[in-house]
C-alpha positions as CSV (number, residue, x, y, z in Angstrom):
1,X,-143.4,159.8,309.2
2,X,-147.1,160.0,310.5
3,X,-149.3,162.8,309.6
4,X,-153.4,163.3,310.2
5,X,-152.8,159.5,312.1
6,X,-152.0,158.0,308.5
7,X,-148.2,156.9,308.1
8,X,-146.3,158.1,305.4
9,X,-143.8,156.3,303.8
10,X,-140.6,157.5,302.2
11,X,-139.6,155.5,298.9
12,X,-135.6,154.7,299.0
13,X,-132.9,154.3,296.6
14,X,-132.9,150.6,297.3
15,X,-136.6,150.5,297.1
16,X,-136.0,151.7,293.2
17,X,-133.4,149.6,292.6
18,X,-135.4,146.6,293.6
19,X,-138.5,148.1,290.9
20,X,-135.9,148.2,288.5
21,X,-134.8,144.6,288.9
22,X,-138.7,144.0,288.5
23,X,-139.9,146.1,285.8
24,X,-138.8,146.9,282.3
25,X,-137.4,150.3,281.9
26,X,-138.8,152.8,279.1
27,X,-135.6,152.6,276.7
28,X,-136.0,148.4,277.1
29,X,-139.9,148.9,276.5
30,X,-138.5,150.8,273.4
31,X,-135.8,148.7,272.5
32,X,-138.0,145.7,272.6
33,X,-140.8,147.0,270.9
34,X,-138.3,147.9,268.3
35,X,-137.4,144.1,267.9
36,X,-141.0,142.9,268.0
37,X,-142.0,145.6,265.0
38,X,-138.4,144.3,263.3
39,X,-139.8,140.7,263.0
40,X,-143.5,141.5,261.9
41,X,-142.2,144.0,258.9
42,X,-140.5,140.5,258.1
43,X,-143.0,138.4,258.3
44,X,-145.3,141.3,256.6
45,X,-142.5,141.0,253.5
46,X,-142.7,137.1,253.4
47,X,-146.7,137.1,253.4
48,X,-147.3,139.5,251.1
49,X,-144.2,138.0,248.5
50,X,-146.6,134.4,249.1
51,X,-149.2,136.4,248.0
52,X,-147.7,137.9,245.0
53,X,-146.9,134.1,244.2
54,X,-150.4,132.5,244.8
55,X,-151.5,136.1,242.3
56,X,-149.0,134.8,239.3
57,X,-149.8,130.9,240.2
58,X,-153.7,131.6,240.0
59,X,-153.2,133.3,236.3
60,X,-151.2,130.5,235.1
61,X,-153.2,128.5,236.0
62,X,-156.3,130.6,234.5
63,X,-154.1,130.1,231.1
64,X,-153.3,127.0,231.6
65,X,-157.2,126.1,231.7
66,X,-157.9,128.3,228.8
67,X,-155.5,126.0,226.9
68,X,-156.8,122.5,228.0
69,X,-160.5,124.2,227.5
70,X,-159.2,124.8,223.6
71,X,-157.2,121.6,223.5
72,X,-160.3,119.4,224.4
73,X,-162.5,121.4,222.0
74,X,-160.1,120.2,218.9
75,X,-159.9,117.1,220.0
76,X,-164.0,116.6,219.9
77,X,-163.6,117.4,216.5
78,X,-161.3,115.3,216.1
79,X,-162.6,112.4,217.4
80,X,-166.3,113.6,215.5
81,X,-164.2,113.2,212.2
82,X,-162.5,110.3,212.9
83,X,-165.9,108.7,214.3
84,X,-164.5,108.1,217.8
């Protein structure tokens, strides 16, 4: 088809078929995008459960120090007494 000396081209059934071979359809797009969000609310879950463990870790830790903190403080006293 030529019009104002430009051709015009007409696109054809097999001309879509062969885009749809090449590119990703919007319900793939979808359904993949579904998958990818699928996985990171997973790895979300997993990252903020390590969290939650480093959280209880770190105060036990905290205690654990206050312990040995009160623990070496009796044992000065000890050793003071016992002339150590």
């Amino acid at each position: 088809m030529v019009r104002d000396g430009k051709e015009k081209m007409a696109i054809t059934d097999k001309d879509i078929d062969k885009l749809k071979e090449v590119f990703a359809t919007k319900e793939e797009l979808k359904d993949q995008n579904n998958k990818v969000v699928t996985r990171l609310d997973k790895i979300m879950g997993e990252l903020e459960k390590a969290r939650e463990d480093r959280i209880f870790a770190k105060a036990e830790d905290d205690r654990q120090n206050l312990r040995l903190d009160g623990l070496e403080g009796r044992m000065k006293k000890v050793e003071v007494k016992i002339g150590v």
